[in-house]
C-alpha positions in Angstrom: -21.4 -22.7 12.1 -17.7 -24.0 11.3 -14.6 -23.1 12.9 -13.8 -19.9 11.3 -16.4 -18.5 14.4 -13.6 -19.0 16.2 -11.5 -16.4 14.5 -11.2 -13.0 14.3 -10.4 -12.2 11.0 -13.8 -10.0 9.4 -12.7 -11.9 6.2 -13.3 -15.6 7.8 -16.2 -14.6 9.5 -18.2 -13.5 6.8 -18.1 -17.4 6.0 -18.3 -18.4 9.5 -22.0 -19.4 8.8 -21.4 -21.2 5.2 -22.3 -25.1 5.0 -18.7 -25.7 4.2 -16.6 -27.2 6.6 -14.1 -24.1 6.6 -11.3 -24.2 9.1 -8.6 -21.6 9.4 -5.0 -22.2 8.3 -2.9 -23.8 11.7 -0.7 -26.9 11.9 -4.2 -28.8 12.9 -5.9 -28.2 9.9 -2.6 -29.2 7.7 -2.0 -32.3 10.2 -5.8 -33.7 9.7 -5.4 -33.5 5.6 -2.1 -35.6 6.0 -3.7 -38.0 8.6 -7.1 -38.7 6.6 -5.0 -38.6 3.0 -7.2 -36.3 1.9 -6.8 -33.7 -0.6 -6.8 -29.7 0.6 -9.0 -26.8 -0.8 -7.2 -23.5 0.3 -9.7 -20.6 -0.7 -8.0 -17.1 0.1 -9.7 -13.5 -0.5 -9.9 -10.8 1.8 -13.2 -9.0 3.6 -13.5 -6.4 0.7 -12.9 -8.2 -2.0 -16.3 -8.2 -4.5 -16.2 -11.1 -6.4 -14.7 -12.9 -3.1 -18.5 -12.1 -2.0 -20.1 -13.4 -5.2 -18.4 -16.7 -4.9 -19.2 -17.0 -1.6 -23.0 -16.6 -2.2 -23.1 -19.0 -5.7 -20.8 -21.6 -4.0 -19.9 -21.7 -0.2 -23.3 -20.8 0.6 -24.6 -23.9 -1.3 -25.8 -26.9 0.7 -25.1 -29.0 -2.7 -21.6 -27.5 -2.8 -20.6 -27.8 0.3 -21.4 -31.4 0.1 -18.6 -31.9 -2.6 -16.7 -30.3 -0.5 -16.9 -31.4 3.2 -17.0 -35.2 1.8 -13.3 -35.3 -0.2 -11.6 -32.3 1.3 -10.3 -30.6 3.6 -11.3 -26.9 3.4 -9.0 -23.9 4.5 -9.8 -20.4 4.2 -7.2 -17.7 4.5 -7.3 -14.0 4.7 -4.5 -12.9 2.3 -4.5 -9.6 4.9 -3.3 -11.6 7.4 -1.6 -14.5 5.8 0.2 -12.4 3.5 2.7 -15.4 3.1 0.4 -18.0 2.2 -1.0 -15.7 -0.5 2.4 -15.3 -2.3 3.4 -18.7 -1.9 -0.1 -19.9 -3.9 -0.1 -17.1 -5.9 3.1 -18.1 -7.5 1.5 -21.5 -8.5 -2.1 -20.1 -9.8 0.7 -17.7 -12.0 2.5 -20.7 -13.0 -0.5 -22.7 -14.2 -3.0 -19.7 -16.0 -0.5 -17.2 -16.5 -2.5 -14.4 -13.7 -3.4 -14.0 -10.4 -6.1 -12.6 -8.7 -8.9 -12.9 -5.9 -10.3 -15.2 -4.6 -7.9 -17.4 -5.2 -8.8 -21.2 -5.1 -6.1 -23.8 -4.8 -6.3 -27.4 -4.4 -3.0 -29.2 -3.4 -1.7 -32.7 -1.9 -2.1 -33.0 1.6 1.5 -31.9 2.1 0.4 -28.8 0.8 1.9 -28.7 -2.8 -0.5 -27.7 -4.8 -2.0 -29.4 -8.3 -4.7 -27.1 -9.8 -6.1 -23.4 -9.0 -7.5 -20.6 -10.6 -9.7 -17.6 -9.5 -13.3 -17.2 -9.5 -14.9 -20.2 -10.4 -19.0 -20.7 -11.0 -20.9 -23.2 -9.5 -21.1 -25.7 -11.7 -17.6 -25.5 -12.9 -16.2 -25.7 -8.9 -18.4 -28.6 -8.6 -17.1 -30.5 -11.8 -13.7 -30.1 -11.2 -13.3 -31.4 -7.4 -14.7 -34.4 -8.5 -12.5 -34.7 -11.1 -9.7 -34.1 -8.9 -10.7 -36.3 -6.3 -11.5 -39.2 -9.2 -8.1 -38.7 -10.3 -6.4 -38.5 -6.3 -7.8 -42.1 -5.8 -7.4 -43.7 -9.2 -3.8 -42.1 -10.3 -2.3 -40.4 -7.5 0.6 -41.1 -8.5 -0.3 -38.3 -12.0 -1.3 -35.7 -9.5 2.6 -36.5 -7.5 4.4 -36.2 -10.5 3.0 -33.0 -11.3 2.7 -31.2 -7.7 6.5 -32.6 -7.7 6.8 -29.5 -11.1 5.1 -27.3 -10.0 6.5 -26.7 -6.6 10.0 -26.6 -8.1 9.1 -23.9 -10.3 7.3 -22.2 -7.5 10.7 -22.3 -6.0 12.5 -20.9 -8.7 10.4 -17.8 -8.9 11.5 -14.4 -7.8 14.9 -15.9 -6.5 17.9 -13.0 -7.5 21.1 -14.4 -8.1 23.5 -12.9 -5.6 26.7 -11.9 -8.1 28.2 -9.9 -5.2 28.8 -7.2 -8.1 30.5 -4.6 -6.0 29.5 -2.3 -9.0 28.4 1.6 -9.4 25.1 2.2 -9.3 24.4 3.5 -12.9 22.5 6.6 -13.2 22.1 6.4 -17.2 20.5 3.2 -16.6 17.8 4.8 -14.9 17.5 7.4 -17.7 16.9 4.5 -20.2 14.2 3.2 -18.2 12.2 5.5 -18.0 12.7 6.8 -21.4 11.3 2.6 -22.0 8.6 3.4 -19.7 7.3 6.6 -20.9 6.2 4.3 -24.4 2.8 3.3 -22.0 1.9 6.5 -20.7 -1.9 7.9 -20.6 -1.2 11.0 -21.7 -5.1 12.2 -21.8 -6.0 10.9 -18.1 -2.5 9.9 -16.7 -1.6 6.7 -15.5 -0.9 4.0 -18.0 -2.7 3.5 -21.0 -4.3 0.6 -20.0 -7.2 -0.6 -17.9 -8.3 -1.4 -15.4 -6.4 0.8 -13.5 -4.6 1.4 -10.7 -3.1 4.0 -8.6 0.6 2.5 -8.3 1.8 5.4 -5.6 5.4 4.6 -5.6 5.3 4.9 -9.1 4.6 8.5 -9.1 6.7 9.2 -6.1 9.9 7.8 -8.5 9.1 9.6 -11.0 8.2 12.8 -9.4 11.3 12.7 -7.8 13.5 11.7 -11.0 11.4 14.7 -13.2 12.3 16.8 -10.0 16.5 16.2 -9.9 16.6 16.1 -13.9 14.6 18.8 -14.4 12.5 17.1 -16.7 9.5 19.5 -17.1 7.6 17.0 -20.0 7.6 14.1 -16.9 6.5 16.2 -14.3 3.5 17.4 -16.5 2.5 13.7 -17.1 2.6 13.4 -13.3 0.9 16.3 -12.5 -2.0 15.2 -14.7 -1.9 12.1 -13.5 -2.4 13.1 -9.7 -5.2 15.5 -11.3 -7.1 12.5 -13.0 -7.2 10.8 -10.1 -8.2 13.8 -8.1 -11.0 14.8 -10.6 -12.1 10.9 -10.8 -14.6 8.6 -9.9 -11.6 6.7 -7.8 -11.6 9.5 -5.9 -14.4 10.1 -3.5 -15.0 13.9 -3.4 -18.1 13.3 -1.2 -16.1 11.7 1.8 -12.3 11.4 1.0 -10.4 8.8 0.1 -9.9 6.4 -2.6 -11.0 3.4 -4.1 -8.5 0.7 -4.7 -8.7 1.1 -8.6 -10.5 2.1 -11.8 -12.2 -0.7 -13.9 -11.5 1.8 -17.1 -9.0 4.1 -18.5 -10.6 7.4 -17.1 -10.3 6.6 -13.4 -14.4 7.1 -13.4 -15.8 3.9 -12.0 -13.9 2.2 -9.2 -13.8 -1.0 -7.8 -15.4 0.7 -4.5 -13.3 -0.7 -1.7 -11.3 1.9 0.3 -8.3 0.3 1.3 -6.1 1.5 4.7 -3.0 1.1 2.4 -3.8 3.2 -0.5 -4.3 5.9 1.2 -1.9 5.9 2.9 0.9 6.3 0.5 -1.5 8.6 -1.6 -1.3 10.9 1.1 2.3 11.0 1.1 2.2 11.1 -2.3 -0.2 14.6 -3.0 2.1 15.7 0.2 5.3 15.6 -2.0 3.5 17.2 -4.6 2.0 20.1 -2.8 5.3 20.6 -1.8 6.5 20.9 -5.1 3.6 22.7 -7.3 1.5 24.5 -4.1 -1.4 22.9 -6.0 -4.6 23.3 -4.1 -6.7 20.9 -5.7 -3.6 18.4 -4.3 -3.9 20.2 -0.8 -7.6 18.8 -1.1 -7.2 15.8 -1.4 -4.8 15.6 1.6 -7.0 17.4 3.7 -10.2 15.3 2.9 -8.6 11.9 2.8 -6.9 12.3 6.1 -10.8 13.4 7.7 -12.2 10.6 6.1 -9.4 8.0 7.7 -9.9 9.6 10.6 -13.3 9.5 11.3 -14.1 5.6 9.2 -10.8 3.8 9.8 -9.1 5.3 13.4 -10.1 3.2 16.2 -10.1 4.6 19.9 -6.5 3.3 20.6 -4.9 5.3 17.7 -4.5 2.3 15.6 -6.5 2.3 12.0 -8.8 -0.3 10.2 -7.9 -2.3 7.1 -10.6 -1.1 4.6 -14.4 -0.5 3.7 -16.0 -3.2 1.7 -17.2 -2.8 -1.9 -20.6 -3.8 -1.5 -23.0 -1.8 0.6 -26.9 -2.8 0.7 -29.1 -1.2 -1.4 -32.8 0.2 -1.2 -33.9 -3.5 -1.9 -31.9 -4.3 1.0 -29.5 -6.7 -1.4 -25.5 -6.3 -1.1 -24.6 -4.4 -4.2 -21.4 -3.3 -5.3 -21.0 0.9 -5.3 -24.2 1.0 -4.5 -23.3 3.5 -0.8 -21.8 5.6 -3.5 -23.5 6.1 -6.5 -26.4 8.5 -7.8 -29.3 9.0 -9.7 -30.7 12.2 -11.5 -33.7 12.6 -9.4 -32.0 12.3 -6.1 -29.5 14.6 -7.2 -32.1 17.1 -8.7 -33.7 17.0 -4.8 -30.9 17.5 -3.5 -29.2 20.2 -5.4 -32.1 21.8 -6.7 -32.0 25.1 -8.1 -27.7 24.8 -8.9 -28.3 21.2 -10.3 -27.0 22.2 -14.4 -23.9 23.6 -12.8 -23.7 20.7 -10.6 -24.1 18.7 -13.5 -21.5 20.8 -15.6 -18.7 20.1 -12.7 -19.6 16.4 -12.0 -20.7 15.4 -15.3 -23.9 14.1 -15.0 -24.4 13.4 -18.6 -23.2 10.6 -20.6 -19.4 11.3 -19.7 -20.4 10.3 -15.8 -23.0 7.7 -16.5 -21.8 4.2 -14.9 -24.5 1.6 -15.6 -28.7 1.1 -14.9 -29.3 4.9 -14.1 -26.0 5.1 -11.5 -24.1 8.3 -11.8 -20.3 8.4 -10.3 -19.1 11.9 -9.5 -16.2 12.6 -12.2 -14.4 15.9 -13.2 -13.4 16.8 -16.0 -12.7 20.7 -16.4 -11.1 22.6 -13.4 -13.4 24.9 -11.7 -11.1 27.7 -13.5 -12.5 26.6 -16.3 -16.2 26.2 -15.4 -16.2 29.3 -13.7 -15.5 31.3 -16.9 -17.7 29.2 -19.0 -20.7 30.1 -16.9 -19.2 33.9 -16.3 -19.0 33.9 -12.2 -16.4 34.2 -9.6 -13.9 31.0 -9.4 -14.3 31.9 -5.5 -18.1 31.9 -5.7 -18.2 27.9 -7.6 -15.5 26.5 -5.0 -18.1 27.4 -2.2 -21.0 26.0 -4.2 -19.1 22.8 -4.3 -18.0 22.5 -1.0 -22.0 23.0 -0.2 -23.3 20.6 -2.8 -20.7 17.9 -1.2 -21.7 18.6 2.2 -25.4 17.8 1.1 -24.5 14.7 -0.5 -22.4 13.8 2.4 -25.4 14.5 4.8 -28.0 12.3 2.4 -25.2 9.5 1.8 -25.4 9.3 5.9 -28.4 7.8 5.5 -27.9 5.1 3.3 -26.2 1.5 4.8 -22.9 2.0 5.0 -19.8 -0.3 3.6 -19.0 -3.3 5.8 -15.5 -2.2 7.8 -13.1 -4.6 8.0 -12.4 -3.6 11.9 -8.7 -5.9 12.0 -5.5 -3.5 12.3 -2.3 -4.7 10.1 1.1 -3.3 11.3 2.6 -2.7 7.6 -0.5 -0.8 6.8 -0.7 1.4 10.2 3.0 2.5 9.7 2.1 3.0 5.8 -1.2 5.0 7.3 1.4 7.0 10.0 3.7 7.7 7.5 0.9 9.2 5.3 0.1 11.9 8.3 3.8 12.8 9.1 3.9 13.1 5.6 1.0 16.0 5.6 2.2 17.5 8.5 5.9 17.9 6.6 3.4 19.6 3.6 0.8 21.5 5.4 2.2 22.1 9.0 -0.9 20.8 10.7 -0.1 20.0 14.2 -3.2 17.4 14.1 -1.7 15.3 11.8 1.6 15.0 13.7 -0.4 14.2 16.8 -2.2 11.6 15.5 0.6 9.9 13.7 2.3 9.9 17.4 -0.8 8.3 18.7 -0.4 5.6 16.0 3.2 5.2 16.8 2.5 4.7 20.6 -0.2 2.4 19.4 1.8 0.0 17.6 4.5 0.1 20.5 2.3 -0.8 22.9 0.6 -3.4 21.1 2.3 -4.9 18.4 6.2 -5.0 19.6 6.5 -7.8 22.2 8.8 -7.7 24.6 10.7 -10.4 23.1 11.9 -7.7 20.4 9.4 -9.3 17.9 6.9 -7.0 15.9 3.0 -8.9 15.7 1.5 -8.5 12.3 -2.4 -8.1 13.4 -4.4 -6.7 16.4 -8.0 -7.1 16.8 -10.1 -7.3 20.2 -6.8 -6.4 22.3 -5.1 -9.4 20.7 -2.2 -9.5 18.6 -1.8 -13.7 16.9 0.4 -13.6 14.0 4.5 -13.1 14.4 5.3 -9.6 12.2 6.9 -10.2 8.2 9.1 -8.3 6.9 6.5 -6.0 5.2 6.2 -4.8 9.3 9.5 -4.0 10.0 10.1 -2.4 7.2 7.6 0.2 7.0 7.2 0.3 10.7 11.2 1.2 10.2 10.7 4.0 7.6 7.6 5.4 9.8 9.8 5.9 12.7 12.6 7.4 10.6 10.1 9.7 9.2 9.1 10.6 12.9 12.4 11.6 13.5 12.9 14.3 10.9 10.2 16.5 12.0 10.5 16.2 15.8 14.1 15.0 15.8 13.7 13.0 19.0 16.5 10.7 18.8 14.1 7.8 20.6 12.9 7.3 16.9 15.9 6.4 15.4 17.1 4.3 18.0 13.5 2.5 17.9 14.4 1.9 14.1 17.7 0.6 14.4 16.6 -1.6 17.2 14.2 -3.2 14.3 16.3 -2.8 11.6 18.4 -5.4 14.0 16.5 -7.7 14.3 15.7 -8.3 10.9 19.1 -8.7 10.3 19.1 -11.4 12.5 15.6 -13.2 11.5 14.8 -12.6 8.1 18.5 -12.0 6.1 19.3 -14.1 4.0 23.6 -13.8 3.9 23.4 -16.3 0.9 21.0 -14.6 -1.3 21.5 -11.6 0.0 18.1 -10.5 0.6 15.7 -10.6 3.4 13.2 -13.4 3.5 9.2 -12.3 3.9 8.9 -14.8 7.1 11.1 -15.0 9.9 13.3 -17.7 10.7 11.2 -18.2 13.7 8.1 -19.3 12.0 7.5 -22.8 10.6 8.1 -22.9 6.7 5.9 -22.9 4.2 6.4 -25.4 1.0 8.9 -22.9 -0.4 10.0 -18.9 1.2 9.6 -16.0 -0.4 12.2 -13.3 -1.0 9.4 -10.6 -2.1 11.4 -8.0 -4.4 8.9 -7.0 -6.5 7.2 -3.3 -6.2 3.4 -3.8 -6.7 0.7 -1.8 -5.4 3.1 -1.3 -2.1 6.5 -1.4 -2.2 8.4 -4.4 -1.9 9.5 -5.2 1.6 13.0 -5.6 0.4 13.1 -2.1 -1.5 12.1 -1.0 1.5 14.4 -2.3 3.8 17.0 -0.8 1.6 15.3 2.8 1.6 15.9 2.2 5.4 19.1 0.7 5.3 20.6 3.4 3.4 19.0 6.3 5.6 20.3 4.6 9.4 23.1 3.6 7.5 23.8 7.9 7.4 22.6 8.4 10.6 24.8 6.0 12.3 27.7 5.4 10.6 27.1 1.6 10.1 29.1 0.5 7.2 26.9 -3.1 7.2 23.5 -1.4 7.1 25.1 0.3 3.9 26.6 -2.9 2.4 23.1 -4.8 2.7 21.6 -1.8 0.6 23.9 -1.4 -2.2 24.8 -5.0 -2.7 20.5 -5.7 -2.9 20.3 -2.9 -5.3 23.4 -4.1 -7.1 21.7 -7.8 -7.9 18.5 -5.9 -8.8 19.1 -2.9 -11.1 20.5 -5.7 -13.9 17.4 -7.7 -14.3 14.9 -4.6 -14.8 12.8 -4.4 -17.9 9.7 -3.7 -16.5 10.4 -0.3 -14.3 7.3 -0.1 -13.0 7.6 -3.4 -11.5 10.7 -1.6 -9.8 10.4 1.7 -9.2 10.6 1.8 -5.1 14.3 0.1 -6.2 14.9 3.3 -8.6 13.9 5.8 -6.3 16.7 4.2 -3.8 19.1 4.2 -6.8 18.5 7.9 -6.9 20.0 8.4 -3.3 23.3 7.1 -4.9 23.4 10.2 -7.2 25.4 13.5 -7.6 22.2 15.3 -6.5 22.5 13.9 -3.1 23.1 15.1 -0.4 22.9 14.9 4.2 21.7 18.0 5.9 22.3 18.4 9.3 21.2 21.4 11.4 22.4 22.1 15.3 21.6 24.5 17.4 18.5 25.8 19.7 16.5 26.8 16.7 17.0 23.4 15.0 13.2 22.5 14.9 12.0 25.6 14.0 14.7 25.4 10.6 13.3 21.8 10.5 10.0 22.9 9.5 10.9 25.4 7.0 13.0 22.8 5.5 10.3 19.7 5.5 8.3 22.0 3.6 10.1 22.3 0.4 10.4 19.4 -1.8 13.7 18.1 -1.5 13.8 14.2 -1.9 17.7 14.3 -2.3 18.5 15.2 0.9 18.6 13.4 4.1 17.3 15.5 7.2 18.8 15.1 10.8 19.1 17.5 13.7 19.2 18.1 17.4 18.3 21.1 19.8 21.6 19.9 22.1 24.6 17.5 22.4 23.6 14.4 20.0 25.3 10.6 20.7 24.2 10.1 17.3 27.3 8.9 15.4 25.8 11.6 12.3 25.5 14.7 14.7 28.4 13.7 16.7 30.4 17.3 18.1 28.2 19.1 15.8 26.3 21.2 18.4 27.7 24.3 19.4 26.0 26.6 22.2 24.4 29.5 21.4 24.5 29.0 17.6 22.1 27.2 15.3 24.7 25.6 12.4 23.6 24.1 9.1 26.1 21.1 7.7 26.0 19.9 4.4 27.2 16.9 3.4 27.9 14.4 0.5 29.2 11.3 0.0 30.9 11.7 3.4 32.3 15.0 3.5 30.5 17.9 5.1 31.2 21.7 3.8 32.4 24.3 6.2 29.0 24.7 8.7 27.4 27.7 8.1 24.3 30.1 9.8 23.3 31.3 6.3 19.7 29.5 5.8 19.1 30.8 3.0 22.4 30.1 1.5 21.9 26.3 2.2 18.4 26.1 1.1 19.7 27.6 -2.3 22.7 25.0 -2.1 20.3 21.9 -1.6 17.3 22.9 -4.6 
């Protein structure tokens, strides 16, 4: 047993019993490389990660491996979950040397830490091969290895930094236009997404560009989303036994997953079919809201109100072997004994046939007709097939029970929960389900109690009543837009003031006044080889786009000129250097709020909630929601309340109309 049994990350114990000589990244394990002059391995995956596992069992399970290894190195592993810092900064170099990044990720760098050579997965033989050459090479010619660690770290330090112009420019709204008129050149116009693969889900994607088809009226766009969101729905990504999704889709049709369920996707999914309930009334999208959210609820909410990180890919199988998919998957003769008489219209909604066939006999549920559609084909009620489905699934569900279930990676990860939280406010806003409120309360207590330290700091992990790491940006920002999103259907001013409290001190410990951005590590933490400014959207947000969502909302609420300078001026040094919108859209959807089409809503009086519902409900992403049931401090609200009437305000660009009673009036005004 090595020292990663002393941790309590489910990642590094999975390799807590491995030969190697793993110890977790700390200022120990960096001090002994520099002491002994030895070279570092830094090996970083995370506890659902499938080929993470297969490299483990070809390599780090090894006793001839290990040798290598524990003789010439010293040997780090890192949860990227966790260590979300030391992931980007190594990611950069693997994407400087091979041109792609991925997991595991395997780096080996100078004892300082500047890395000389990486990659991804690696086999056996190859790992083996190419430490000794490294460490042949460390004692013969250092001073090679020097010279080029000396390259590479400078152009790790070069990448993702913005030039700060201070262009005190308009946001322009044609330039959005343009790029998504670019971007529409790579959409999937038979199963959604992009037309590539694999593939994955890319939320914020479809949350921009619902929202810009929305405010243009672009009916063409909102198709392509609305059969994207279907796709999903009807795919393999999706599991319709359960709830929830995979992380992605190894092909173009969304039919075979890579199976981990991740706490993050999930999250922003749910806000995402939320927004688009709200927009179409889609029940297939109410669905999949309602069956993701019972499935995070009963796999990934633990008894404090916080949620899990994610459900591992592999599962055992009958052979008792850790297989990938193999919890999920399905073979003709099970399903013929477990359907039994309504097994060809089973097979006619899921497609077991050679459209749903994976690999060695395995079936993956996919759609690809609407029940509508099947229904008619086969001359019965649609009514009649949606029951027989919901049956069919419960059996499956009931037989699946059976089978070993996906390791569950049991840490908690503050970004994520607030992603997670927003995800049920979200609902609630959709489908008025007082559960989901409830329990996103529960989550917000949760991370109040246990991962904001008196000391005004946010902790980025909890696990076994501990919290160890000190919050990133990635925390603060969506713990920030979770709070704010708490506010605008209870509008408890506690929220808001919990935010901005935040939303300070990020200002003070991650801003960076020269670059004008907010760095991803606080100023409190000792530094990496290089920071990182993370401005990027990937498959979340960047923390920086959102930071700027936020900044621009509180900025509203309370009148703070600053919060609304920071905002623009990031958005300002961004919006020039897009060519890849996808790679931006969280930054789009912000450009948006500086539009024509928006708009502040504020509404007063001792009916205020009650309007608040009514008005969550409807898809309006232009506007910006506040209210209060009495006399508000809040700079926004300020004299707005008047006794014994309930008052709607409607505002732009800092002037309000004349406040009216008329609800219905407003609600037209604001579509």
């Amino acid at each position: 047993m090595n020292q990663l049994s002393q941790e309590t990350s489910p990642y590094l114990l999975q390799h807590a019993n491995n030969p190697v000589h793993w110890k977790a990244w700390n200022e120990d394990s960096l001090a002994e490389a520099k002491e002994k002059n030895k070279l570092i391995i830094i090996s970083i995956g995370y506890s659902a990660c499938h080929w993470c596992h297969v490299m483990e069992h070809e390599s780090f399970e090894d006793q001839q491996v290990a040798d290598v290894m524990n003789a010439h190195f010293v040997n780090i592993k890192v949860d990227r979950e966790e260590r979300p810092d030391v992931d980007a900064v190594y990611m950069k170099a693997i994407q400087i040397m091979i041109g792609r990044g991925g997991w595991p990720l395997n780096v080996v760098t100078l004892p300082d830490g500047r890395p000389i050579w990486g990659g991804t997965y690696f086999r056996k033989q190859e790992w083996m091969q190419t430490l000794g050459q490294l460490q042949q090479i460390y004692q013969s010619a250092p001073e090679k290895m020097m010279e080029y660690a000396e390259k590479l770290h400078q152009g790790i330090q070069s990448i993702g930094i913005v030039p700060n112009e201070n262009k005190e420019t308009p946001i322009d709204q044609e330039q959005i236009t343009s790029l998504v008129e670019k971007w529409e050149a790579h959409f999937d116009w038979d199963f959604g997404g992009m037309a590539s693969a694999p593939k994955f889900m890319m939320p914020n994607n479809y949350h921009f560009l619902l929202r810009f088809a929305y405010q243009k009226k672009d009916n063409q766009l909102l198709e392509f989303v609305n059969i994207t969101l279907t796709r999903m729905a009807f795919g393999g990504v999706f599991d319709t036994v359960d709830g929830g999704f995979s992380r992605y889709s190894v092909d173009n049709k969304w039919h075979v997953p890579h199976f981990e369920k991740m706490l993050y996707d999930n999250g922003q999914l749910v806000s995402l079919y939320s927004d688009a309930y709200k927009l179409t009334g889609n029940p297939l999208y109410k669905e999949i809201i309602e069956k993701t959210l019972s499935f995070v609820e009963r796999e990934l909410l633990n008894p404090e109100g916080g949620f899990y990180c994610a459900l591992d890919a592999d599962s055992l199988n009958a052979e008792n072997h850790l297989e990938e998919g193999a919890f999920y998957v399905w073979k003709i003769p099970q399903l013929k004994m477990i359907i039994g008489d309504d097994f060809e219209l089973f097979s006619q909604v899921f497609n077991i046939n050679t459209f749903g066939l994976w690999e060695d006999g395995n079936y993956v549920l996919i759609q690809n007709q609407s029940l509508d559609e099947i229904a008619k084909q086969n001359t019965i009620a649609v009514s009649t097939l949606e029951k027989k489905k919901k049956t069919w699934e419960q059996k499956l569900y009931i037989e699946r029970e059976k089978r070993s279930k996906p390791r569950l990676d049991d840490k908690c990860l503050t970004s994520w929960n607030a992603i997670m939280l927003k995800g049920f406010v979200d609902a609630y806003k959709a489908l008025e389900e007082p559960k989901y409120l409830e329990l996103a309360l529960q989550n917000a207590h949760f991370i109040i109690k246990n991962l904001w330290s008196i000391d005004g700091n946010l902790f980025h992990n909890y696990k076994n009543k501990k919290s160890t790491i000190n919050g990133y940006l990635e925390d603060y920002g969506w713990v920030i837009a979770g709070f704010i999103n708490l506010y605008e259907v209870t509008f408890e001013e506690k929220w808001l003031l919990d935010a901005k409290q935040l939303t300070d001190y990020s200002l003070e410990h991650f801003y960076d006044e020269k670059l004008g951005f907010f760095a991803f590590t606080s100023n409190l933490d000792k530094a990496l080889i290089t920071s990182h400014h993370e401005t990027e959207d990937n498959v979340i947000p960047a923390s920086n786009s959102v930071m700027g969502k936020n900044l621009f909302q509180l900025g509203l609420y309370f009148e703070n000129s600053h919060y609304e300078k920071v905002a623009e001026r990031m958005l300002q040094n961004i919006l020039p250097r897009i060519s890849h919108p996808s790679v931006y859209s969280n930054w789009l959807d912000l450009a948006l709020n500086y539009s024509e089409k928006n708009k502040e809503l504020a509404v007063c009086g001792e009916k205020a909630l009650e309007y608040c519902s009514k008005i969550n409900s409807l898809y309006l992403p232009n506007v910006i929601l506040a209210g209060t049931q009495k006399v508000s401090g809040l700079p926004f609200l300020k004299d707005r309340f008047v006794a014994g009437q309930t008052l709607f305000y409607v505002c732009q660009n800092k002037t309000c109309q004349t406040p009216s009673n008329d609800f219905q009036k407003i609600v037209s005004d604001l579509i």
